[in-house]
C-alpha positions in Angstrom: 0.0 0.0 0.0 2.6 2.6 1.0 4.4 1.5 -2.3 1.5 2.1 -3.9 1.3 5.9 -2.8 4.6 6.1 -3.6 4.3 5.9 -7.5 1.4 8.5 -7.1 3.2 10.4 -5.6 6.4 9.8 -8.4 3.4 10.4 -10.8 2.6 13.8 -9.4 6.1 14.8 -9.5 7.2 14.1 -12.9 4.6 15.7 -14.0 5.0 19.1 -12.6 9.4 18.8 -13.2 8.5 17.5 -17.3 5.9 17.2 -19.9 6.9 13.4 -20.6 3.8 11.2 -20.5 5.5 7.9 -18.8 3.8 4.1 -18.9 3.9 2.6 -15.4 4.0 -1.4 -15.4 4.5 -1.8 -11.5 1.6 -4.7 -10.6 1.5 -2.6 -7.0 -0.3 0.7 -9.1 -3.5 -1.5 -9.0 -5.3 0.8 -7.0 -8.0 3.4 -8.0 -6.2 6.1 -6.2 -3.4 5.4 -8.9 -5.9 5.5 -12.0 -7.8 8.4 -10.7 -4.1 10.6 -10.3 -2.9 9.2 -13.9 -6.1 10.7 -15.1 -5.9 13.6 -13.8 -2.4 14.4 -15.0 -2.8 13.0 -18.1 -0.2 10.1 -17.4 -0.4 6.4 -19.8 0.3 3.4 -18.0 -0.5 -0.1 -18.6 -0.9 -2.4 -15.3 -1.1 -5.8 -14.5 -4.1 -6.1 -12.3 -3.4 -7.6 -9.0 -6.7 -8.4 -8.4 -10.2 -9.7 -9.3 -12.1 -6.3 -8.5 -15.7 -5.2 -9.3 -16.2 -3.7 -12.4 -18.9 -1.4 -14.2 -20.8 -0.4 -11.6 -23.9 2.4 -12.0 -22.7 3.7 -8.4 -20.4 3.5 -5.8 -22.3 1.2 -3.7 -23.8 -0.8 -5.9 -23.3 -4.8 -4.8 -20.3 -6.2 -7.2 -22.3 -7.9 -10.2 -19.4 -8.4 -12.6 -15.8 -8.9 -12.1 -13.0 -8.0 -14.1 -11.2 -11.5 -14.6 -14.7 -13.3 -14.8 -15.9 -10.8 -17.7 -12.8 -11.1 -19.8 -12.5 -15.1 -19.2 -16.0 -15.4 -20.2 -15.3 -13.9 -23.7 -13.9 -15.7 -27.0 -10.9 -14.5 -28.2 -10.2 -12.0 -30.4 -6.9 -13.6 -31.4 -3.5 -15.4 -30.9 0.0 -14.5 -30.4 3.1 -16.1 -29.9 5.1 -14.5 -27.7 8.9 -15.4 -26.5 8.8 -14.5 -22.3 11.2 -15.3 -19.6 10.5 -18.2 -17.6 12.3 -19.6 -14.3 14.9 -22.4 -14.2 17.9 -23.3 -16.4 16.1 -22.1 -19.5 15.2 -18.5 -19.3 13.3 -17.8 -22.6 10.1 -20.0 -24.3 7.5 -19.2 -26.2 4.1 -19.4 -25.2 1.3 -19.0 -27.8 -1.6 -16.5 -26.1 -5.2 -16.2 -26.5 -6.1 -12.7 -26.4 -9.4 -10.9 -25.0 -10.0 -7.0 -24.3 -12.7 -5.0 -23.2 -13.6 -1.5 -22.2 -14.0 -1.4 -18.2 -15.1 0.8 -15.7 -13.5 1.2 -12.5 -15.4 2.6 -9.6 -14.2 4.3 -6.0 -13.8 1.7 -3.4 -17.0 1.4 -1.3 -15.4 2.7 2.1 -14.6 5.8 0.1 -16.8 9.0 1.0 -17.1 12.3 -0.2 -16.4 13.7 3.4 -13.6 11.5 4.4 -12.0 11.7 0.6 -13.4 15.0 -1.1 -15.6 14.9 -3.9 -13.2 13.2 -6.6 -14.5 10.1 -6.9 -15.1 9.9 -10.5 -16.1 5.8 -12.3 -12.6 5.4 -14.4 -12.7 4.5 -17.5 -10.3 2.1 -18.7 -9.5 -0.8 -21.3 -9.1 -4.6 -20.0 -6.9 -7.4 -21.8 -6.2 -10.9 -20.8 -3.8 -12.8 -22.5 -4.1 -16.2 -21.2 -2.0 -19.4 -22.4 -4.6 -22.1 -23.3 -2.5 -24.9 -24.4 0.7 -24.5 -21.9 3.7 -27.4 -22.1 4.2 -29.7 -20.1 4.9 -30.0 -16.5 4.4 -25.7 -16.8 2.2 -23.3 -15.3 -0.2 -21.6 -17.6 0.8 -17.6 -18.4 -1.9 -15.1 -17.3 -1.7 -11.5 -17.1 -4.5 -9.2 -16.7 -3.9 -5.6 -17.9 -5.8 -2.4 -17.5 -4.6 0.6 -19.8 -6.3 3.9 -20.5 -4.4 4.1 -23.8 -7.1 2.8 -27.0 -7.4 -0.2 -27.6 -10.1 -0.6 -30.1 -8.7 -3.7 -32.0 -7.0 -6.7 -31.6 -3.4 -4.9 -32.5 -3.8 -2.5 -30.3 -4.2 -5.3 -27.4 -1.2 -7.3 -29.2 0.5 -3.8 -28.7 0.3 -3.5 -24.9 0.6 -7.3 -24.2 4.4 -7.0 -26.1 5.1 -4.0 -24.1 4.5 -5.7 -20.8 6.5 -8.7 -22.1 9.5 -6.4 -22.1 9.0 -5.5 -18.2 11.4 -8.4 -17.3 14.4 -5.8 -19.1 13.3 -3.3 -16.8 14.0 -5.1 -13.4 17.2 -6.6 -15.2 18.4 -2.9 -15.6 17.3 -1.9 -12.1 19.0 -5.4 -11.0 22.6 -4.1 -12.7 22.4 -0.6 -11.0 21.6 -1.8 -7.6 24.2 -5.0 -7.4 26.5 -4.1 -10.8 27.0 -0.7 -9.9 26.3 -0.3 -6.1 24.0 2.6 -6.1 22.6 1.9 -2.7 25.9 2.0 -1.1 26.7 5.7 -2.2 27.0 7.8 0.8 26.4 11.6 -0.6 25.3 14.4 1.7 22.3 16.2 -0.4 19.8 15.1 -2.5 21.0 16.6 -5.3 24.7 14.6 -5.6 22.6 11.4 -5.3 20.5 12.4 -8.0 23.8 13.0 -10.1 25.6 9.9 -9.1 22.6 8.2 -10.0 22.5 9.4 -13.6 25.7 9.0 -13.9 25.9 5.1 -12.6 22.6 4.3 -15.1 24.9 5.3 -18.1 27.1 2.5 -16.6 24.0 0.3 -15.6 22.9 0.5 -19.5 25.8 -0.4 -20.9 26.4 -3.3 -18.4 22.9 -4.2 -19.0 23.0 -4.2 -23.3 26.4 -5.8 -22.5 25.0 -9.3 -20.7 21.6 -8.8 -23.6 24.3 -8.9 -26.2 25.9 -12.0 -24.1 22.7 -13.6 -23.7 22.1 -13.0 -27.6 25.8 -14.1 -28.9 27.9 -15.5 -26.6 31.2 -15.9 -28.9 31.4 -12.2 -29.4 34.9 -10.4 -29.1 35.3 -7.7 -27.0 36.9 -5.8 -29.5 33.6 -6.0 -31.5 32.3 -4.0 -29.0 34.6 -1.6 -27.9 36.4 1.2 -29.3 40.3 1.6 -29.3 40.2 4.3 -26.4 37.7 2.2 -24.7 40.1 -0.9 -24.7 43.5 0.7 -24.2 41.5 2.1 -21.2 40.5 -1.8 -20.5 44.1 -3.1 -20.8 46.0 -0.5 -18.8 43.3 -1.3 -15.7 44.5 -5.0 -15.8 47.8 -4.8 -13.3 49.1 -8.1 -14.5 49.3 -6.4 -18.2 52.2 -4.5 -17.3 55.7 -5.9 -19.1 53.9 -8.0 -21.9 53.4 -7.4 -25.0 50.1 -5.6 -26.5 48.6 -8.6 -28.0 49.2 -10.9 -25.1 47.9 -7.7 -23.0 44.9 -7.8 -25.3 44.3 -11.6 -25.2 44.4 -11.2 -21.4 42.0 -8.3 -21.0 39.4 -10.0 -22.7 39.8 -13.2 -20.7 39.4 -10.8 -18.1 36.3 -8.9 -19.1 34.5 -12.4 -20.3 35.2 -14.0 -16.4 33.9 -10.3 -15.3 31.1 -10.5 -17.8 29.6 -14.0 -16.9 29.6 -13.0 -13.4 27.3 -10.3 -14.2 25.2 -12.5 -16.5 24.8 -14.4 -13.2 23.7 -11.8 -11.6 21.6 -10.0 -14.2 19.4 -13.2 -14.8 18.5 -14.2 -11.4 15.6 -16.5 -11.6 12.5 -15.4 -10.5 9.2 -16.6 -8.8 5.9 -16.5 -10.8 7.8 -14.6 -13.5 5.1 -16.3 -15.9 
């Protein structure tokens, strides 16, 4: 819950610093408080929904007739996708094929809310619902079911395709956040004002990035040489950080930098692709 608040608050904040319209993906924004703000300042997101809430209510008090996963599960498909995703144990990537269903929603204030306790925003939100649920999964493997709400359009069945590929992607997301907190450190900085942490922070997600592409680009092609990847400065730099270069020659010092760099780069592969529980 406090999380929750958090990302509103995030929300609120971005928007009056910049006039970039972000998409949220965080699975913890599934709360009307969230959708209500996003509205309000004009911020896209698309959420997987946590929950199995009541939907499409005339009022605010009205008894819960429909539910969100009930109505989307009790419609036929629109279409299917095959989507590559991440998966947990030894192998990380497999494609699942995906049934997908969307519908326009509407989201109403939670019942305990009042107009005296809460103030008088309490608007029905209006959203778009789409399930994209694995029918036929393999065997011995849980089948893949996300629920997400979006107030972008979706009026067709690419449009739903659209979103349900974005969210795919989220995985890259905690990868990169992953590198920046164990790769580079970040939490450990000890800086004195909010300000130098902001700039250490930019300044250690240019390194995050690039550590990050560089175990995507492992994952992708494992045999590729470092100096495919690095520029002259950039490895001259490399080879005169290795101590146990000095007094050899250059192409022995360059054969030994990138023995170096692959051991460093495998153990932030490791690290980088952590498995992960109910990543499905």
């Amino acid at each position: 819950m406090v999380l929750s608040y958090s990302w509103c608050r995030a929300g609120r904040n971005l928007q009056l610093q910049s006039s970039v319209r972000l998409s949220y993906y965080f699975i913890e924004c599934d709360r009307y408080e969230f959708y209500r703000d996003c509205a309000d300042l004009g911020q896209n997101y698309v959420i997987r929904a946590a929950r199995n809430r009541a939907i499409n209510k005339q009022y605010r008090r009205e008894l819960a007739s429909v539910k969100l996963f009930d109505l989307l599960e009790s419609n036929r498909a629109q279409g299917k996708i095959d989507l590559s995703i991440q998966v947990n144990g030894k192998r990380k990537f497999r494609t699942a094929t995906l049934s997908i269903i969307c519908a326009p929603v509407s989201v109403p204030p939670p019942p305990n809310k009042t107009v005296k306790k809460d103030g008088p925003n309490l608007p029905m939100i209006s959203l778009n619902a789409i399930i994209a649920v694995e029918r036929n999964p393999p065997k011995n493997k849980e089948p893949l079911l996300w629920v997400l709400l979006t107030n972008m359009d979706v009026t067709n069945l690419d449009q739903a395709v659209e979103k349900v590929e974005w969210y795919s992607k989220r995985w890259n997301i905690e990868t990169f956040h992953t590198v920046l907190k164990f790769g580079c450190g970040v939490e450990k900085a000890q800086l004195r004002t909010a300000q130098a942490l902001k700039n250490y922070v930019i300044m250690t997600s240019v390194v995050a990035w690039r550590i990050f592409w560089l175990s995507q680009l492992r994952e992708e092609s494992g045999e590729s040489h470092c100096n495919e990847i690095l520029s002259k400065t950039a490895m001259a730099f490399a080879i005169s950080e290795v101590p146990e270069n000095k007094g050899i020659t250059e192409r022995a010092a360059k054969r030994r930098t990138s023995a170096c760099m692959d051991c460093k780069a495998r153990r932030l592969h490791r690290t980088s692709y952590r498995p992960t529980t109910g990543s499905d």
